[in-house]
N, C-alpha and C positions, 0 to 999 in steps of 0.2 A: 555425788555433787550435782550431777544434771537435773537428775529431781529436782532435786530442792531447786533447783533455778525455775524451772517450769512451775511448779508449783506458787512461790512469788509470782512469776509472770502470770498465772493463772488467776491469783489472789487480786494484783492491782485488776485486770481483766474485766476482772466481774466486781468492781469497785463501784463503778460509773452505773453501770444498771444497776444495780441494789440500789439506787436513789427514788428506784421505783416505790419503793418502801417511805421513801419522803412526803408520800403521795398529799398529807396533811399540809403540807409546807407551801405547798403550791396552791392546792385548793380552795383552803378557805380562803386567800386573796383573791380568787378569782370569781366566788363568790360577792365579795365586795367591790369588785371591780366592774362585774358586768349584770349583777344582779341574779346571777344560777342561783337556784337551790342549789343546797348540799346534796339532797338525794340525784337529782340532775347531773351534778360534776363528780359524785363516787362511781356512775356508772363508768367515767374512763378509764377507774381504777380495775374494774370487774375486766372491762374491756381487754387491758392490755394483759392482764392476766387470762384471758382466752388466746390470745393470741401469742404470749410466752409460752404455754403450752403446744400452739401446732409450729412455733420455732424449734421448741426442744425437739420434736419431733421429726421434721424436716435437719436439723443442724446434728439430731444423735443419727438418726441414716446416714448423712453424708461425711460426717465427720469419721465412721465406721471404716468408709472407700474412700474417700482420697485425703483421709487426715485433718489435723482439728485449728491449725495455724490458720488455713481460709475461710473458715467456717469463723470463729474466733474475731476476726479481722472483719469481715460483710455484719460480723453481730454487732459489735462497739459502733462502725460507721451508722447504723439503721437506727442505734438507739440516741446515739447524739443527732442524729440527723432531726428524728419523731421529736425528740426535745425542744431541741432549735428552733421547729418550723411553728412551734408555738405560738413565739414572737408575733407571730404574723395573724395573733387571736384583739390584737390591738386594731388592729384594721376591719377583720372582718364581723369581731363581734360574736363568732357562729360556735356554739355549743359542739355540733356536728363537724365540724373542722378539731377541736379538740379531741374529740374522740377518735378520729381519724389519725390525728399526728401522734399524739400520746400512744392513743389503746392500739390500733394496727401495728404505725410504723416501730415506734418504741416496743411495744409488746413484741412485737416479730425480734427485734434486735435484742431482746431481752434472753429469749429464748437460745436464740442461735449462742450469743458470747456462755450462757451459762451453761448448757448441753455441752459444749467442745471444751471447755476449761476443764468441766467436769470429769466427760470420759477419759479425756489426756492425762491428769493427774491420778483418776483413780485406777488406772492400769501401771502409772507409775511405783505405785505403791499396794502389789498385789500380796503383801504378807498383812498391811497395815488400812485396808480399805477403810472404815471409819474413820481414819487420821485423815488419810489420802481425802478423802470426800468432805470431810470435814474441812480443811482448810480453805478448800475452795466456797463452800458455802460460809466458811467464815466472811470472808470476803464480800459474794453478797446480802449478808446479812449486815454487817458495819459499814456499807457501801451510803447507808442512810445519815448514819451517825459522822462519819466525815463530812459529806455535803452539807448537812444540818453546821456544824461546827465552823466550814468554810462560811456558808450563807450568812450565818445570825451576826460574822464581821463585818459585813460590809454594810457602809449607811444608808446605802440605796434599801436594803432589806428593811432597817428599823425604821426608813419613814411609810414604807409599803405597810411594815407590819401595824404602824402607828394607824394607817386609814383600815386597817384590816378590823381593829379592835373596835374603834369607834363605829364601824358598821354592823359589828356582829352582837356589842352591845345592849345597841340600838334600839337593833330587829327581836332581840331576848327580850328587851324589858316590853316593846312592845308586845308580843307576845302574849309575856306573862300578867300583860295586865288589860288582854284583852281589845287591842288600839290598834287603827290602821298603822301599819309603817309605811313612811313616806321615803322610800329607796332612794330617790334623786338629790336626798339631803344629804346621806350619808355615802351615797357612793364613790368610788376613789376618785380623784384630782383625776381630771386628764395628762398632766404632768408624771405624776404619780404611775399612771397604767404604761406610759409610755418608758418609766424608768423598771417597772417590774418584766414589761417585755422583752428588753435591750437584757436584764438579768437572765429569762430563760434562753436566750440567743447564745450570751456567750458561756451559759452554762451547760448548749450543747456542743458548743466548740471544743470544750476545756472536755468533754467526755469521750468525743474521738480523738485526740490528738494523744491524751494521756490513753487512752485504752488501745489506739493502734499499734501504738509504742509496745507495751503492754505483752501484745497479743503475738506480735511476728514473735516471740520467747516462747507460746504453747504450741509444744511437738507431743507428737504420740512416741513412745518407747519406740527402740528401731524394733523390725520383725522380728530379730531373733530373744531379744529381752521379751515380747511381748508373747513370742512362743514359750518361751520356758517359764513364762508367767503363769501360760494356761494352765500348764501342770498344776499349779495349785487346786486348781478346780476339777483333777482327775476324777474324782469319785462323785462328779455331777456330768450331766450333759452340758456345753457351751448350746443353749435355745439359741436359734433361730428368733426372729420375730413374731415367724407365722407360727411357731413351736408355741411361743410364750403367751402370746394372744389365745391359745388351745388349750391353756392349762390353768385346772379350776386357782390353783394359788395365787394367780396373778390378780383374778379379782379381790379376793382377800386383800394381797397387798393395795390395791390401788382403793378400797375403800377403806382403809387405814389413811393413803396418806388424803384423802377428799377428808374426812372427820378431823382430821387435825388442819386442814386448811382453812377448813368450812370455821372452825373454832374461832382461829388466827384472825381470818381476818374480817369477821363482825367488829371487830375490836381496833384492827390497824387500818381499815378504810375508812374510821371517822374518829381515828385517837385524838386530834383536837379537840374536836367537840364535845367526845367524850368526857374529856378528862378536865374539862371546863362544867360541863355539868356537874359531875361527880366529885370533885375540888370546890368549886368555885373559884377556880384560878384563873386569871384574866389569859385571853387567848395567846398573847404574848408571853405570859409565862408558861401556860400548855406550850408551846411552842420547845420554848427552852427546856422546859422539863425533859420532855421527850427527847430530847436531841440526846440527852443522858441516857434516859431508859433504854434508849433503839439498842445500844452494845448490847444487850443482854440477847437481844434477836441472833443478832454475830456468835456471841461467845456460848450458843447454849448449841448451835449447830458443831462448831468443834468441839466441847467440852462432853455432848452428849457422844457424838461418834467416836469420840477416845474411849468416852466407860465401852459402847455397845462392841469394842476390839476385846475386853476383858470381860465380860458377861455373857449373857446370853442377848441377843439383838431384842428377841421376842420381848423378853421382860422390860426392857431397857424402853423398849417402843411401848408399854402398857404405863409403863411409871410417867413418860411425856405426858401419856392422855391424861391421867389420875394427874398429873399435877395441873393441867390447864380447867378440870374440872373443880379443881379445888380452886384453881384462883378467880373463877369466876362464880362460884360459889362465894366468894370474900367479896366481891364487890358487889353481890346482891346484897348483902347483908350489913353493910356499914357506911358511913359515913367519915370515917376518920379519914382524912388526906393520908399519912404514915400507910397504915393498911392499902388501900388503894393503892398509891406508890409501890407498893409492896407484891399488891397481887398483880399488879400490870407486868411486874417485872419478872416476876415468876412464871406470868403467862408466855411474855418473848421468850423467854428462855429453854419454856417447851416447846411453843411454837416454834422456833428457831430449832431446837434438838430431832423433832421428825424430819426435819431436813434432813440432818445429818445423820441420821441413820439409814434411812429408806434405799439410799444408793447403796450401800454396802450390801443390805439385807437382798435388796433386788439383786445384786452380783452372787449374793448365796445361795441363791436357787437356783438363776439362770446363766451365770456363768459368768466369764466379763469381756469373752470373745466380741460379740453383739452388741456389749452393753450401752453402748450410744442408741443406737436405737429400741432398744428394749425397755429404755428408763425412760427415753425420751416418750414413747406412748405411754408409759405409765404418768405422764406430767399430766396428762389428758385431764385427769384428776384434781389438781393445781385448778386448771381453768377454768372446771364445772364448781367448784367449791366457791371458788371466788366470787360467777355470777350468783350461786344460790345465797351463799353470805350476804352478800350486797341488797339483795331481793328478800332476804329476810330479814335485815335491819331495816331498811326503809318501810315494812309492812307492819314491823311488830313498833317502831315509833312512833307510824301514824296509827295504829291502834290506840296505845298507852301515852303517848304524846311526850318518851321519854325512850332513852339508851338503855336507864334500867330492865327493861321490859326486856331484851334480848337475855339477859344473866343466868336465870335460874333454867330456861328450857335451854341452854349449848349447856351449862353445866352437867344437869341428866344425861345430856345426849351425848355427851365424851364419859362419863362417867360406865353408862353402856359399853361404851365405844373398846374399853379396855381389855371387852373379852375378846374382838379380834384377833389382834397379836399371841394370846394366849391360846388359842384352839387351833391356830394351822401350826402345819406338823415342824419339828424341828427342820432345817438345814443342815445334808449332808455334811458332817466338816471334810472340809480339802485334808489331800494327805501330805505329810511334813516333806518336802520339799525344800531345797536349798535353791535361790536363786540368786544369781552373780549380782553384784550392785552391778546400777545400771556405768553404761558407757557411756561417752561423749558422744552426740548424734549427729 
């Protein structure tokens, strides 16, 4: 029963940060708001996604020695904190204060809450690691999808989003037909930025308060459960970090999970826009769209680590890739809304699914003694993908002067990508072990 209670706790935890994932939601208004480029205000996305990485990092060491409850607790406060201090982008105006509050502080707290939810639950469930790992990235992966559903209620949002559309427009048709655009016609109401502000304030309020709560619930198994855990992993060594960082399969794995990040998020650090191009859907309904599509980010991170508990990991990680190659193979090539729809959702669904493998696969090599910190440098990956993602959609749009233009080369390049998982060696299996459910801690 304690499980499953940790694991909930673990689940709402990393609720609030997976809003990271929201990153569309926030943006493009702020684009109308103070006049950024898009490529300008994706970088805080790349940003905090570097810095989610050296949190997992920092939060899977520590959480390893003195447990995952503080680590957990400093993650939710740092990412509602980076959120909140937003607000205060009303005042300064400053592009670099953004990146600062979001990409740093938020990204550090992103890290930390999701590293310790992580390794807490997936040592909870050492027969079932895919499940175990899985639920937790369930979590932040529909961390998006609730916020999105929270936000689009409130009317402070549809008058935000009302100046958001009429700016983005605007600047499109201008654009498209060659013409100065005059920004200060269409930029948001001063009213207006000041009521979008007071929205990221207290929607970093509402992200500490519920993820504090949250988080004093994420404990590691006692010592002695977490000993007879090991056992499962007799027929492996429990690595070290400095072991794991030495051994050729770790870079295997870790450029597995960079090619599925890298993939992800060309595509979810500018899903509005994109899907406003490739639709013709006014950005208001990208919006709403999306809010739908994000579950499949959630549900494909559990749904994939339950197959990869029954299959083999390897394959299971090959079919993610083939299918994120296939779905962006689908939207170089058509124009139906349906299709699109279609491949968008099948792309979260993969991209979401590497997630939820990767932890488990990384416990079957190196054991899950470590495993905080052993996965947590594996996020390193996570970070570097993100900025090169970011850096490659804005290079390849101001080439081709279109989103299109990214589709067909990530398609090849995950389509390659699939022989990774197939050519490192199998995973010793653990040997059958019976382990006590756990106790009350």
């Amino acid at each position: 029963m304690k499980r499953w209670i940790v694991a909930l706790a673990g689940i709402v935890t990393v609720l609030g940060p997976g809003a990271l994932y929201s990153f569309s939601l926030i943006s493009t208004p702020l684009t109308a708001a103070f006049g950024w480029s898009v490529s300008g205000v994706s970088w805080a996305f790349a940003i905090a996604n570097v810095f989610l990485a050296i949190g997992a990092l920092i939060g899977g060491i520590a959480s390893d020695r003195i447990g995952a409850r503080p680590i957990a607790v400093t993650g939710v406060i740092l990412w509602g904190a980076g959120f909140g201090a937003c607000s205060t982008l009303g005042t300064s105006h400053s592009l670099a204060a953004f990146y600062l509050f979001f990409g740093v502080v938020g990204g550090l707290g992103c890290g930390l809450a999701y590293i310790s939810a992580l390794s807490a639950v997936i040592k909870w469930f050492p027969n079932t690691k895919g499940l175990g790992g899985g639920l937790i990235l369930l979590g932040f992966g529909i961390g998006s999808t609730v916020y999105n559903a929270i936000i689009r209620t409130l009317p402070t949002f549809a008058t935000v989003n009302a100046d958001t559309q009429g700016f983005v427009t605007a600047q499109a048709t201008a654009a498209a037909n060659h013409l100065p655009f005059n920004m200060s016609r269409y930029v948001m109401l001063p009213a207006d930025i000041d009521r979008f502000m007071a929205l990221l304030l207290n929607s970093g309020i509402a992200f500490i308060v519920v993820g504090v709560v949250a988080a004093l619930f994420v404990t590691m198994p006692p010592q002695a459960e977490r000993e007879e855990a090991t056992l499962l992993d007799a027929s492996a060594s429990q690595f070290t970090l400095k072991m794991t960082l030495g051994d050729a399969r770790f870079y295997v794995l870790w450029a597995m999970l960079f090619l599925n990040v890298f993939g992800g998020v060309t595509i979810i650090s500018n899903m509005v826009p994109i899907m406003h191009e490739l639709t013709g859907m006014s950005t208001g309904d990208a919006v709403g769209t999306y809010a739908y599509l994000a579950i499949f980010n959630g549900v494909g991170r559990l749904l994939w680590g339950w197959i990869s508990d029954r299959i083999s990991r390897r394959v299971t990680f090959a079919l993610v890739l083939g299918g994120q190659s296939v779905a962006f193979f689908i939207l170089d090539g058509t124009k139906d809304p349906l299709f699109i729809l279609v491949a968008i959702s099948m792309l979260l669904l993969c991209y979401g699914g590497g997630f939820g493998i990767m932890p488990a696969l990384n416990s079957d090599f190196f054991g899950s003694k470590h495993f905080g910190a052993n996965y947590g440098a594996q996020l390193s990956a996570w970070g570097l993908a993100a900025v090169a993602g970011v850096y490659f959609t804005g290079i390849m749009k101001g080439l081709s002067g279109s989103f299109t233009g990214i589709m067909q080369p990530v398609s090849i390049m995950l389509l390659v990508a699939m022989l990774l998982p197939l050519i490192i060696e199998t995973p010793k299996k653990a040997k059958s072990v019976k382990v006590a459910a756990p106790v009350a801690a």
